[in-house]
C-alpha positions, 0 to 999 in steps of 0.5 A, a space after each residue: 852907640 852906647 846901646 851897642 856897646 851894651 849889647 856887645 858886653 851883654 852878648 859877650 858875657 852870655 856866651 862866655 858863662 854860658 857857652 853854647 855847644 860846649 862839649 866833645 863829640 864822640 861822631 865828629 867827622 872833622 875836628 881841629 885843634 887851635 892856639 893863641 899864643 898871645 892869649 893862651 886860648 886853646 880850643 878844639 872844634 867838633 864837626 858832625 858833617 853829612 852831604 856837606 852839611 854841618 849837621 852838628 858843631 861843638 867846641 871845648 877848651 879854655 880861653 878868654 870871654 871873647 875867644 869863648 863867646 866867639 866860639 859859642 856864637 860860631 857853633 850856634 850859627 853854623 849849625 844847618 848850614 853847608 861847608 860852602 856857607 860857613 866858608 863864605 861866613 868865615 871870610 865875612 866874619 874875619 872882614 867885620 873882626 879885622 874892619 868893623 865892616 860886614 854885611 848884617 843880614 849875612 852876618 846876623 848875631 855875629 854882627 855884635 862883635 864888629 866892636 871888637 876890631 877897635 882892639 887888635 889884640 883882641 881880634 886874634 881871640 874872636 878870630 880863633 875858632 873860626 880858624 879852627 873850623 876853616 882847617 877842620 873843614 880841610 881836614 888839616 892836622 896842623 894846629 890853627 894859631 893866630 899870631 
């Protein structure tokens, strides 16, 4: 166990100091702004969507590690997939962070952050991106919050 929670420090760490696809983007078809109020994270979500395939992804603003690491690893796995297979992954991703519980093979690197479930006030911070991007794909002008 003590493995994991290594590996989850060290996951969390990397993405947050060095966040993956963390830029504006001048093409995107679908973006989306997002909120946490209990935190502060603010977040806006880039899609590059072409044939409904998420061509490419990006994200920018501030927040806390988990809310970037979140938002790093999102990008990173939605990259190549359909709208329909990043949908799905959002209900898979909100079950692991709200249970701990979550198909691995389906979920992949997103699997590390299970732990996160154990800290309720941490869950709307790894949950915030994914909400984002749920209403960048509907073309919601509303911004996402989690509270």
């Amino acid at each position: 166990m003590d493995d994991f929670r290594d590996l989850y420090q060290q996951v969390i760490l990397d993405h947050n100091q060095n966040p993956r696809h963390f830029h504006s983007m001048d093409n995107a078809t679908h973006e989306a702004d997002g909120h946490n109020p209990l935190c502060g994270d603010q977040i806006k979500v880039y899609l590059f969507v072409e044939d409904n395939l998420i061509k490419d992804i990006s994200f920018e603003g501030s927040g806390c590690a988990i809310s970037k690491a979140s938002s790093s690893l999102m990008t990173t796995t939605l990259i190549g997939k359909t709208t329909d297979e990043a949908t799905k992954l959002f209900e898979e991703y909100q079950t692991l962070i709200t249970t701990g519980k979550g198909d691995t093979k389906t979920l992949g690197k997103l699997a590390v952050m299970s732990g996160v479930h154990k800290f309720p006030a941490r869950v709307k911070c790894a949950i915030l991106s994914w909400h984002t991007l749920k209403n960048a794909l509907n073309n919601k002008n509303e911004t996402a919050i989690t509270e």
